[in-house]
Each structure stands twice: as structure tokens, then as C-alpha cells.
DODRENPA-254133 format. One record per residue (C-alpha): residue in three letters; x, y, z; residue number from 0. Coordinates in nm, 3 decimals, padded with zeros to 5 digits. Each point is the difference from the previous one (the first is absolute). Last residue first. Layout:
// residues N
<'ALA',<X,Y,Z>,NUM>
...
//
This chain:
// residues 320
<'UNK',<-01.097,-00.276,-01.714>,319>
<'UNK',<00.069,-00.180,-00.344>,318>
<'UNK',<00.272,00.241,-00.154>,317>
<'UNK',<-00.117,00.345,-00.235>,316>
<'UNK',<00.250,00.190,00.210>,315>
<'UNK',<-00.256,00.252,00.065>,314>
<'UNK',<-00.162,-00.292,00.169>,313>
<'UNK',<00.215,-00.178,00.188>,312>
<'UNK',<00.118,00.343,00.111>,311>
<'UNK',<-00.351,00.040,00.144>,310>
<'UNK',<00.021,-00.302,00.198>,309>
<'UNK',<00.332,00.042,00.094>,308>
<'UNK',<-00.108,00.316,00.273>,307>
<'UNK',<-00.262,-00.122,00.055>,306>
<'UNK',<00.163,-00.334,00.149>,305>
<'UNK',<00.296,00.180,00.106>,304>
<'UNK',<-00.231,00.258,00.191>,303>
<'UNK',<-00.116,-00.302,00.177>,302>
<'UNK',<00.290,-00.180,00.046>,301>
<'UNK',<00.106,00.271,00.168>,300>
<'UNK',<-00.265,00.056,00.237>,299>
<'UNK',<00.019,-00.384,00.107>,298>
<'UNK',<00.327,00.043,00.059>,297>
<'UNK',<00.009,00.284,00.220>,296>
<'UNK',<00.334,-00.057,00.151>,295>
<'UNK',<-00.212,00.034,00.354>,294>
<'UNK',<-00.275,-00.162,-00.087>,293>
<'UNK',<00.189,-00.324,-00.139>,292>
<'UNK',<00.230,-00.017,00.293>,291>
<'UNK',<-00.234,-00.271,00.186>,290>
<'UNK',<00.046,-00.259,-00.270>,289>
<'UNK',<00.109,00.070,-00.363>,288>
<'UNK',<-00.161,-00.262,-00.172>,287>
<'UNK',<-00.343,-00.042,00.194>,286>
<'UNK',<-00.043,00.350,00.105>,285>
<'UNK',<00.132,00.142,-00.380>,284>
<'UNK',<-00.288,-00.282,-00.148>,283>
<'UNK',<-00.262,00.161,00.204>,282>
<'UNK',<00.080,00.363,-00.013>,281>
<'UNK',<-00.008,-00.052,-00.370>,280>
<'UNK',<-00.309,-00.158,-00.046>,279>
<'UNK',<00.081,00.018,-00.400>,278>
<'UNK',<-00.292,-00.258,-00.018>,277>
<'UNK',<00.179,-00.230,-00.204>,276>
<'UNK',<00.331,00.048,00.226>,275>
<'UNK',<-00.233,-00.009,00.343>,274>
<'UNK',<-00.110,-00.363,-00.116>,273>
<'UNK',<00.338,-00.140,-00.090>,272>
<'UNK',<00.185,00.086,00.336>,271>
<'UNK',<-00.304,-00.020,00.165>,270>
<'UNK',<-00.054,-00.395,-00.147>,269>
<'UNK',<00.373,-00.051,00.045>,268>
<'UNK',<00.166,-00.303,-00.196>,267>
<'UNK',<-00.036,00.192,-00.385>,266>
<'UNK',<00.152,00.300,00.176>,265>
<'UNK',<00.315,-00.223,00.100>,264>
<'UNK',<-00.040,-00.179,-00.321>,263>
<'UNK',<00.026,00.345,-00.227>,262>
<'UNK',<00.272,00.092,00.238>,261>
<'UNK',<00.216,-00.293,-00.069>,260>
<'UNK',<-00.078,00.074,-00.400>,259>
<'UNK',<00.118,00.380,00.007>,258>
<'UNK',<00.349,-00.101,00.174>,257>
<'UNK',<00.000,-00.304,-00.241>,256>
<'UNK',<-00.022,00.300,-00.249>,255>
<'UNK',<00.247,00.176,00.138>,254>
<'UNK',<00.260,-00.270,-00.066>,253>
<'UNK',<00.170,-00.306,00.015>,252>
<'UNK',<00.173,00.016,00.366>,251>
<'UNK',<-00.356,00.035,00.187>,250>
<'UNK',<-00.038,-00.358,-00.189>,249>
<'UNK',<00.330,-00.134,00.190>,248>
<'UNK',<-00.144,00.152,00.341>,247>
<'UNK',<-00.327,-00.201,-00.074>,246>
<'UNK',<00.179,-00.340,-00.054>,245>
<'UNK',<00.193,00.107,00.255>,244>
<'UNK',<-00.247,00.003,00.267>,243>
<'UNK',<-00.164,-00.317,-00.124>,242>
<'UNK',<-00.201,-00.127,-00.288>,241>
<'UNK',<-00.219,00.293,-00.068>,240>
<'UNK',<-00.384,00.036,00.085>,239>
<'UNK',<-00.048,00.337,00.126>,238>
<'UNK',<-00.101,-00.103,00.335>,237>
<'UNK',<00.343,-00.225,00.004>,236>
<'UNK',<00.204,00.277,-00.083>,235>
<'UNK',<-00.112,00.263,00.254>,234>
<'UNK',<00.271,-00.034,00.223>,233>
<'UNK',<00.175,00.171,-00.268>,232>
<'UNK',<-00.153,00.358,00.049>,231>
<'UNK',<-00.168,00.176,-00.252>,230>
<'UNK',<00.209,00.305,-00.087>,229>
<'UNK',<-00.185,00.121,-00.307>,228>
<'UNK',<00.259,00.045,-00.210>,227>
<'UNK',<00.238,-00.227,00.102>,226>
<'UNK',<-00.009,-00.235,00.358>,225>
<'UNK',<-00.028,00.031,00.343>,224>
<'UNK',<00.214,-00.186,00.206>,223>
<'UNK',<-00.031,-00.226,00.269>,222>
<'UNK',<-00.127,-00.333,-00.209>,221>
<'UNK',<00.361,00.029,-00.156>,220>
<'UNK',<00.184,00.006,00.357>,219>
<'UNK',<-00.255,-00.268,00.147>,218>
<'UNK',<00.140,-00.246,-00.339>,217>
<'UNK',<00.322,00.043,00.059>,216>
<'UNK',<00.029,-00.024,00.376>,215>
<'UNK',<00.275,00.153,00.244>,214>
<'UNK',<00.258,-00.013,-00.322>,213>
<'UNK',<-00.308,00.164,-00.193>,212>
<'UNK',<-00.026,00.282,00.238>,211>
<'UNK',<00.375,00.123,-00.070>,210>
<'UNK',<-00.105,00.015,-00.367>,209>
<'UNK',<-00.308,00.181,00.041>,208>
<'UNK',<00.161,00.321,00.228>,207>
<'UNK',<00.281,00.006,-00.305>,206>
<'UNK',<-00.315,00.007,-00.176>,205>
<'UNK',<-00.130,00.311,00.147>,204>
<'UNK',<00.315,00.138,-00.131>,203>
<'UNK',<-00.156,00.079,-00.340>,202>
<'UNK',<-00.253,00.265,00.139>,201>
<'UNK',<-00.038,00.057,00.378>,200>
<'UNK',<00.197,-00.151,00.322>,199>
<'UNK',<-00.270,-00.086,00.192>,198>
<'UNK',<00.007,-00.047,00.347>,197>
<'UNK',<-00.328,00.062,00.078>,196>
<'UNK',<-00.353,-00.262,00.084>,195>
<'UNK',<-00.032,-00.195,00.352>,194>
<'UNK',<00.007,-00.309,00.122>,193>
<'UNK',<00.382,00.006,-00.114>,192>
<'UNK',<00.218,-00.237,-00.251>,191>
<'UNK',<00.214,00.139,-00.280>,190>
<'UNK',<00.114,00.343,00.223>,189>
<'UNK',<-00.012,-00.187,00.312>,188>
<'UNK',<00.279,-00.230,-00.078>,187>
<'UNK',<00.085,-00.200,00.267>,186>
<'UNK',<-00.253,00.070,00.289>,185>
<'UNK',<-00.307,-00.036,-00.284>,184>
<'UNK',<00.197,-00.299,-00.131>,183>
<'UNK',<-00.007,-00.164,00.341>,182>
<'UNK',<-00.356,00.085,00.020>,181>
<'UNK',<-00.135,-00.088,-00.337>,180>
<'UNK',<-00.091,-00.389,00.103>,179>
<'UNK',<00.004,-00.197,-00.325>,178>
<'UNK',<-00.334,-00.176,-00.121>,177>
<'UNK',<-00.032,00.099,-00.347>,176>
<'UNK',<-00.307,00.242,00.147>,175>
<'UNK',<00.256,00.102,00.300>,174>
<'UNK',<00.262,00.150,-00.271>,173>
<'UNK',<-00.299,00.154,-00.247>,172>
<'UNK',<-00.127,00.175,00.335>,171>
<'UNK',<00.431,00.095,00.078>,170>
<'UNK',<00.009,00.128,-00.316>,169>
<'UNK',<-00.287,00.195,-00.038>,168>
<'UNK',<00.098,00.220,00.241>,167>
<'UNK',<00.338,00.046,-00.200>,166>
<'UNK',<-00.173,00.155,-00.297>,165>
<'UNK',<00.251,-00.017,-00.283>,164>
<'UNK',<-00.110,00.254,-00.339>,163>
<'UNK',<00.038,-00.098,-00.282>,162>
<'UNK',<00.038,00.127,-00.387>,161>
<'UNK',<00.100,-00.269,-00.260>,160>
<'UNK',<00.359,-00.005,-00.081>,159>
<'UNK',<00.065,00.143,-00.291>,158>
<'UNK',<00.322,00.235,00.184>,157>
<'UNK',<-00.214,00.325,-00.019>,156>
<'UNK',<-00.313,-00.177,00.177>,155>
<'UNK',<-00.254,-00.125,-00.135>,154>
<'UNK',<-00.385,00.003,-00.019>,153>
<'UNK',<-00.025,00.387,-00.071>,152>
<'UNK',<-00.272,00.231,00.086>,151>
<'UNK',<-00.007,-00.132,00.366>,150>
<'UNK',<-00.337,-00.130,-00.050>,149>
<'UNK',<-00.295,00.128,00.161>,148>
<'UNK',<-00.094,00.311,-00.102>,147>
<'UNK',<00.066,00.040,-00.370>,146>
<'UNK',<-00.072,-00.394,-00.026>,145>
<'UNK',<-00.319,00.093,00.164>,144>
<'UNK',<-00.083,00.237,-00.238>,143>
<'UNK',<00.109,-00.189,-00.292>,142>
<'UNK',<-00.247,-00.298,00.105>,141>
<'UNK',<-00.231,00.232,00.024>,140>
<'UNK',<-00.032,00.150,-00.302>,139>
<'UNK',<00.040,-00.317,-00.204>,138>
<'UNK',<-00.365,-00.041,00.164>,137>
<'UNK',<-00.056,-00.329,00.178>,136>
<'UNK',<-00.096,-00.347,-00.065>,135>
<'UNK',<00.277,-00.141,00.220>,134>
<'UNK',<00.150,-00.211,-00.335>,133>
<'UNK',<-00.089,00.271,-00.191>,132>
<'UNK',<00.150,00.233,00.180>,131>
<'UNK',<00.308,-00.183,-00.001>,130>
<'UNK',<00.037,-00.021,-00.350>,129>
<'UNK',<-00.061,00.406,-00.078>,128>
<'UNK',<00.281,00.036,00.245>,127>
<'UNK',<00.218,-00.274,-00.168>,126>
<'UNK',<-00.036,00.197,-00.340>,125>
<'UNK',<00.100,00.311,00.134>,124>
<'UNK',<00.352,-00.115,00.020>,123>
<'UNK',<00.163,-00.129,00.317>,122>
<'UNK',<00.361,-00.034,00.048>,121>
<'UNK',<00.225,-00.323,-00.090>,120>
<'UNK',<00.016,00.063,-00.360>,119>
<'UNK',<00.185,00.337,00.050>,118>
<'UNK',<00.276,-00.222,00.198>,117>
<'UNK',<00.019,00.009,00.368>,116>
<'UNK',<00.399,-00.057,00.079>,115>
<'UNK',<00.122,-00.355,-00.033>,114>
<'UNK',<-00.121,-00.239,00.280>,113>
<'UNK',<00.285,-00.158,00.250>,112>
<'UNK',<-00.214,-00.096,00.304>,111>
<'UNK',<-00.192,-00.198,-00.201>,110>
<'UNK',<00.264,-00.242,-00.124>,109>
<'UNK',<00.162,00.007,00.349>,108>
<'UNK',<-00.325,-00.118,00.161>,107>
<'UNK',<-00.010,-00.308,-00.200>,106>
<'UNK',<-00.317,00.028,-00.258>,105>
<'UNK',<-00.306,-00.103,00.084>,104>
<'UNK',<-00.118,-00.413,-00.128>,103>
<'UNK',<-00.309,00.089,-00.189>,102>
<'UNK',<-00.345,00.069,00.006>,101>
<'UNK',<-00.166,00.216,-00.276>,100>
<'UNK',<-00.001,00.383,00.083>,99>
<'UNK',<-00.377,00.155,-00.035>,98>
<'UNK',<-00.014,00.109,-00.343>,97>
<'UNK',<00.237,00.274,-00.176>,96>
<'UNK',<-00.071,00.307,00.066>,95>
<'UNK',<-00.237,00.158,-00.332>,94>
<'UNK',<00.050,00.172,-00.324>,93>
<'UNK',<00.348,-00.077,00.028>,92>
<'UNK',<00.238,00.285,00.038>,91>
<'UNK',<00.115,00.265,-00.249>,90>
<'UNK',<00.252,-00.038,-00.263>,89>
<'UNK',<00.280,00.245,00.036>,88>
<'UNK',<-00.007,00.225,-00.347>,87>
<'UNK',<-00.091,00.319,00.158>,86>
<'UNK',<-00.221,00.261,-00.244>,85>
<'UNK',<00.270,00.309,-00.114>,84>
<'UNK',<00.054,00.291,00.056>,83>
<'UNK',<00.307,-00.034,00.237>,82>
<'UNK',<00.055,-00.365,00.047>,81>
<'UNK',<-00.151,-00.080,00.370>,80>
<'UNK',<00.254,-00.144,00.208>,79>
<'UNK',<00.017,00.295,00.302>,78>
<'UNK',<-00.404,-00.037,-00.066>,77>
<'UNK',<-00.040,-00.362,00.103>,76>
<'UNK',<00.223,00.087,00.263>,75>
<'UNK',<-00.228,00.287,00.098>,74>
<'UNK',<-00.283,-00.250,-00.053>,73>
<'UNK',<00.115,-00.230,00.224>,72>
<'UNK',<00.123,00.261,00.308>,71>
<'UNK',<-00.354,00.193,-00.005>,70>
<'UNK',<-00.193,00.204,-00.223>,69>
<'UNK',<-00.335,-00.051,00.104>,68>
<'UNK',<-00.293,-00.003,-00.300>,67>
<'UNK',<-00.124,-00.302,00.067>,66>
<'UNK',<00.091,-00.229,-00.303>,65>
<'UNK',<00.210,-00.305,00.129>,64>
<'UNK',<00.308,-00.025,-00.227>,63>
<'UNK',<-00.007,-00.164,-00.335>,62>
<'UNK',<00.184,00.311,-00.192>,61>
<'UNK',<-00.229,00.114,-00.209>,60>
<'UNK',<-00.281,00.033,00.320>,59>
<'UNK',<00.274,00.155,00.234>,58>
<'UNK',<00.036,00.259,-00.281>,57>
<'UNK',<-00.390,00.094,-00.056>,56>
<'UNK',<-00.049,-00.003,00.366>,55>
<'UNK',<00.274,00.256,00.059>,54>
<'UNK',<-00.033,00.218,-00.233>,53>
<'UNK',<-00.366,00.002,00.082>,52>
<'UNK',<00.130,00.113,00.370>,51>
<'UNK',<00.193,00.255,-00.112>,50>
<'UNK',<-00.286,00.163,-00.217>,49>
<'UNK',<-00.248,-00.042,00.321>,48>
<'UNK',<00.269,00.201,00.226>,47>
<'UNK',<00.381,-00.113,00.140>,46>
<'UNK',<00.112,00.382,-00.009>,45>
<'UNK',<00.285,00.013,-00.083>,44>
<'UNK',<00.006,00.285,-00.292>,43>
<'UNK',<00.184,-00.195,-00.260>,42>
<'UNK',<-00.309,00.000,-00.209>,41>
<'UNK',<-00.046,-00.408,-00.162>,40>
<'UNK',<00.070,-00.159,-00.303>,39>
<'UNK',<-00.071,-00.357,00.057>,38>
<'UNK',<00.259,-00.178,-00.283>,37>
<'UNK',<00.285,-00.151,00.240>,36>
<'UNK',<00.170,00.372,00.007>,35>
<'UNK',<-00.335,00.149,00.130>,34>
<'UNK',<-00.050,-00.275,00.279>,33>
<'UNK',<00.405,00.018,00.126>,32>
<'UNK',<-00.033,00.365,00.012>,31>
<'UNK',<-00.377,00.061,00.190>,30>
<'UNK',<00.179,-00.292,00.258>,29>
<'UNK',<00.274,00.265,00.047>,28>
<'UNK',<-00.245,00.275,00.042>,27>
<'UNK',<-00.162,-00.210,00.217>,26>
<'UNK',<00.301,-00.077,00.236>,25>
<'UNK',<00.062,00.410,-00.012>,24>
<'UNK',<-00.332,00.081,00.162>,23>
<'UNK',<-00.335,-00.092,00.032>,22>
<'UNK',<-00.247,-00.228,00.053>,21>
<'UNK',<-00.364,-00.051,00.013>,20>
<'UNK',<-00.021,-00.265,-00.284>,19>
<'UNK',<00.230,-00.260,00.135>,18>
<'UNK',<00.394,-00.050,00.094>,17>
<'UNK',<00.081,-00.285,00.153>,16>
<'UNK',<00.278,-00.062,00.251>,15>
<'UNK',<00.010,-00.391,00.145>,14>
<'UNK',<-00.200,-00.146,00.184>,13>
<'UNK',<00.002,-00.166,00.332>,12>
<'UNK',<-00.322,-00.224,00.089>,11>
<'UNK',<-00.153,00.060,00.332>,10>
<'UNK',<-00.168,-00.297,00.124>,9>
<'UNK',<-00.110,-00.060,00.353>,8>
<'UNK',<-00.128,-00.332,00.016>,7>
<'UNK',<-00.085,-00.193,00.312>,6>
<'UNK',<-00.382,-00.081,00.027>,5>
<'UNK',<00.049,-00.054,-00.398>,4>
<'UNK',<00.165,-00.313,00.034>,3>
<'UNK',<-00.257,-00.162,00.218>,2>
<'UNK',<-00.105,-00.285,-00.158>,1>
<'UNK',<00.358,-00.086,-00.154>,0>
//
């Protein structure tokens, strides 16, 4: 666990957003949906400040996180919108639940078949505004870096949550249960290699998981990463859950056990947690991202994200 961060190279994949800046047909679209839900808008697509209060003033009646980005949740949100009129869906909780009492896990099967992500399973603005003030930070920055750093959406299409199966890991997690990789290394290289690849993207990644697990349940689980924010499963132990699956059944729940495993895995790293207060964003994007931070300019990102939410914060008369 030590050295964790010697080794990550994190690149999340996101989905299309559109934000202030753009242009085109899409936002002319989005400039529809927002005027026939109550924002009246010009039709001229051009995603500019107007747009972008449209935005933020929907996403906050609807429960969604406020930042201003319309992405796949709040065009669904949108798509369900009565025309004219406020949405009747009851938002989240104020807050993510608290830290996940011990239990007995479900059986795999039971997790394995989750319904498809429910409205009450994404995050709302509330849960940013709690974990900042569990981290003592700005609101603004925990938006910025959940602009930057998550995938934008915790699940995928099917409910399941979002992985993705890092086959490196596998054979580390294999030796640290004490089972010698190499004959599943020669066997099946694309579960079990000393090096990373062989993904198969999106939902099939778990066809990649299921194999694993008949080589070794609980190495398989500890080899993926995991929902929103990706944190790996190996991971559980630092983070203070039961087991492996006691932390893959609370990735099942929800974005906002997403939110809560990252508020302990910033809570656990004194740079993690100090560069976030300080906005040192160079700093945190090193230590999170690895060696490919500089070159996806991360830390420049979250910086403009940062300002850039700050003031929206503001004109949006929420707690920046």
C-alpha cells in the first residue's frame, strides 16, 4: 500500500460534455430541452454565460451536482423533465450515507445482478457540499476535481458499477494471497500478465472479471478499479471495509459510496489532503494521476475548473 502512488497512471474516461465554450447543433439541442423545462434560452448554440445559468439553475431543481456541465445525467434528467414545469423526483439525501456498517457481503450472484442506476443512486449537490466538509475544502473544488477526475458517471449502461480489470495487478494480488501467477500468466495472459493491456473496455470488462474470479475471487475484485472515482479494490483494507466484497457490494449502492471511498482515500493521504486545501494542483494531479499528469494537463484543468466553479458558485447564489 506504501507505494501505490510510485505506479499510478490514471486517466479516467469520460463521457461527452458540453460546457460554456461550445457550439453547434448538440447545444442548440441542449438550448431546447432547457427552454421547454422552464429556462428560456436563444436557440443560437452557442453554449455562453446564459446557457450555462440554464444549466446550473436546472441541475440545482433537479438534485443533480450543480457545475454548470451538461453531461449524460443531466441530459437524462432533462429528456424527463415535464415541459414548464419544476420536476417532481425527490432529490438525494442531504448527505452519503455513513461509512458502511459491517456485515456478512452479499453472494457474488446477488451483486452481479444490480438493476440499472436509478436517479437516487447518482450524486446531488448535496454530497459535494458534504464531502468538502468532511476534507475542509471549498465546494469548488471538490466539483472541480470530480469534473476532472471521475469518469462523469459511476455506472455503466447495464447498472453495473463502472470497472476497469488491470491484469498486472492480478498476478501482484495473486502472489500477495500466496499463489504463484506464472502458470496463469502462460494460461491466460489476458487476466494474468506482469504487465498492464488487454482490456476489453466498457461493460465487457467484466466478462474479463468473471474469468479472474474462477483463478481467485477475491485477487479478481482487488484488481479492478472501481465507480466513479476508480479507486482500485486492493485498496479495501486501507479504506477500512470488511473485505474485498464488502467494498465491491458498497460500489454496487451508489454514487455516493463512490463519493464516500474517495473522501477516505483523501482523508488517508496527507498530500492527497494537504494539496486539495491548498488547491496545489500540480501536487495532488502528481500524486493521483502519476507520471501522465503533465502531459493530460490535469493539474491545469483542475485549475481552471476550480475558477472556473468558483465564480458559478457564486452567481448561482450556492456556498462556493
Amino acid at each position: 500500500m506504501s507505494d501505490w502512488y510510485s505506479e499510478v497512471d490514471f486517466i479516467p474516461h469520460q463521457e461527452r460534455i458540453l460546457r460554456r465554450g461550445d457550439s453547434g447543433d448538440e447545444v442548440r439541442e441542449l438550448q431546447r430541452r432547457l427552454s421547454q423545462a422552464g429556462f428560456p434560452l436563444a436557440l443560437d448554440g452557442q453554449f455562453g454565460p446564459a446557457t450555462e445559468r440554464a444549466v446550473r439553475a436546472f441541475q440545482k431543481r433537479a438534485g443533480l451536482v450543480v457545475d454548470g456541465l451538461a453531461g449524460p445525467k443531466t441530459d437524462r434528467r432533462l429528456r424527463q423533465a415535464p415541459a414548464g414545469r419544476e420536476s417532481s423526483e425527490a432529490c438525494p439525501a442531504e448527505t452519503p450515507p455513513d461509512p458502511p456498517p459491517a456485515h456478512k457481503p452479499a453472494d457474488a450472484d446477488e451483486v452481479a445482478d444490480a438493476e440499472a442506476p436509478a436517479m437516487d443512486r447518482l450524486l446531488g449537490q448535496q454530497d459535494l457540499v458534504w464531502a468538502a466538509g468532511e476534507l475542509e475544502v471549498p465546494v469548488a473544488a471538490i466539483i472541480a476535481v470530480n469534473e476532472v477526475e471521475s469518469r462523469g458517471s459511476g455506472f455503466f449502461s447495464n447498472g453495473r458499477p463502472a470497472i476497469l480489470f488491470e491484469r498486472h495487478i492480478m498476478a501482484r494480488r495473486l502472489r500477495h494471497h500466496g499463489i504463484d501467477p506464472a502458470p496463469h500468466v502462460a494460461s491466460a495472459p489476458d487476466l494474468v500478465n506482469t504487465s498492464p493491456g488487454g482490456y476489453a473496455g466498457g461493460v465487457r470488462e467484466y466478462e474479463r472479471l468473471e474469468r479472474a474470479q474462477q483463478i481467485h475471487h477475491d485477487s479478481a475484485l482487488e484488481s479492478a478499479s472501481w465507480g466513479l472515482f476508480q479507486i482500485m479494490g486492493f485498496h479495501w483494507q486501507h479504506l477500512e471495509y470488511d473485505s474485498a466484497r464488502h467494498y465491491v457490494e458498497c460500489m454496487h449502492r451508489g454514487e455516493r459510496d463512490h463519493l464516500a471511498a474517495f473522501v477516505r482515500f483523501i482523508q488517508k493521504d496527507s498530500v492527497l489532503l494537504s494539496s486539495l486545501r491548498h488547491q496545489q494542483w500540480d501536487r495532488f494531479a502528481r500524486r493521483y494521476n502519476g507520471p501522465a499528469y503533465a502531459r493530460n494537463r490535469y493539474d491545469v484543468r483542475m485549475a481552471q475548473a476550480f475558477a472556473s466553479h468558483t465564480r458559478g458558485l457564486a452567481e448561482s447564489g450556492l456556498l462556493a
